[in-house]
C-alpha positions in Angstrom: 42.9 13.2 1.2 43.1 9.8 -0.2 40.2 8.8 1.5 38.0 11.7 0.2 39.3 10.8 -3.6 38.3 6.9 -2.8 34.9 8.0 -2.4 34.4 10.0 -5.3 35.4 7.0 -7.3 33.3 4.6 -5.3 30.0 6.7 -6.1 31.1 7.3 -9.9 31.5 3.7 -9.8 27.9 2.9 -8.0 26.1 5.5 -10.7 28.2 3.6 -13.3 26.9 0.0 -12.1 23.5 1.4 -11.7 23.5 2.8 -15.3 24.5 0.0 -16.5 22.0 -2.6 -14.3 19.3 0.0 -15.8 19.9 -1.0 -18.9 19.9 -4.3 -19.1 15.9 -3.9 -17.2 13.4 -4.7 -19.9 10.6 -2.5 -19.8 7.5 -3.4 -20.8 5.9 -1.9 -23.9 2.8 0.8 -23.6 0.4 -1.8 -24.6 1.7 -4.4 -21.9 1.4 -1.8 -19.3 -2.3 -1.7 -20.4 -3.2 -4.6 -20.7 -1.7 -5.7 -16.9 -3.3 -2.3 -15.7 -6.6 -3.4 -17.4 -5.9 -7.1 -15.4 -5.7 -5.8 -12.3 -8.5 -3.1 -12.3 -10.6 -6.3 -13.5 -9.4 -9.1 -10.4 -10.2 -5.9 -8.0 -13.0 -5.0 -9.5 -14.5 -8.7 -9.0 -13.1 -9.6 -5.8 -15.3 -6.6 -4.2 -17.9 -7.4 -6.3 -17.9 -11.3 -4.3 -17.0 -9.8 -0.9 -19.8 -7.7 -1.5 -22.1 -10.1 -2.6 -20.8 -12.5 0.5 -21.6 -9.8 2.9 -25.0 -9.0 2.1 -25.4 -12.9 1.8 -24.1 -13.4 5.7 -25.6 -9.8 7.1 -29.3 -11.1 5.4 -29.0 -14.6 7.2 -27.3 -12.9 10.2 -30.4 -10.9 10.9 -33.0 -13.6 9.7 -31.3 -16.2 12.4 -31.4 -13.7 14.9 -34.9 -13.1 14.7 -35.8 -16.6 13.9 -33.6 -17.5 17.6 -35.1 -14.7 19.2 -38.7 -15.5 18.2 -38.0 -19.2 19.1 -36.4 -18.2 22.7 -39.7 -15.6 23.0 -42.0 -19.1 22.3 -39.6 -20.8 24.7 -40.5 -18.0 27.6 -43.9 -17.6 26.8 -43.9 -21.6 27.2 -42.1 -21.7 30.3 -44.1 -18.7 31.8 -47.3 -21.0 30.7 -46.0 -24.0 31.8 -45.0 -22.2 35.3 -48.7 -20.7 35.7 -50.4 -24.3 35.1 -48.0 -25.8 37.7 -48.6 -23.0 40.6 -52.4 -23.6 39.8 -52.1 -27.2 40.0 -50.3 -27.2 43.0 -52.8 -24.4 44.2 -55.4 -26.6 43.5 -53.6 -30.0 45.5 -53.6 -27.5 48.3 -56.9 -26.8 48.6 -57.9 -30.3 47.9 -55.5 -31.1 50.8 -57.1 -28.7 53.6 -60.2 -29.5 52.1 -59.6 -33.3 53.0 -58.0 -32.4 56.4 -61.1 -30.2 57.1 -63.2 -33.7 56.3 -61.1 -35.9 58.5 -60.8 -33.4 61.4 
């Protein structure tokens, strides 16, 4: 029985504190609530606005590299694939200048 009356007095005494810790809390006035709500909605507002501004800023040179790299890798095939046709007719060519001169000799 004791211990159930201990309680009760604890928890009077922990709404007591916590009245009392409550009051001593200054709260801030109507206009300080507004203003600090206006500060906020202002920060967030500009934040998005620079991520938003940063993310058309990387997405535009995003796809303007890739295109750029791909059009240079296209040159760089288109090149190679050039550079491979004038080697197989050169070589062609030394071929046939080769049986032609073995041809000659024989």
């Amino acid at each position: 029985m004791a211990k159930v009356e201990k309680e009760k007095k604890e928890k009077k005494h922990f709404f007591k504190d916590f009245k009392a810790e409550l009051k001593k809390v200054i709260w801030p006035t109507p206009k300080q609530v507004l203003n600090n709500t206006t500060a906020v909605i202002v920060i967030v507002l500009l934040t998005a606005a620079i991520v938003f501004v940063l993310d058309l800023a990387f997405e535009t040179l995003n796809t303007h590299g890739v295109n750029r790299l791909k059009s240079v890798i296209g040159r760089n095939e288109i090149t190679n694939d050039i550079q491979n046709s004038i080697d197989d007719e050169h070589n062609h060519i030394t071929d046939n200048n080769t049986d032609n001169q073995n041809a000659i000799i024989e």
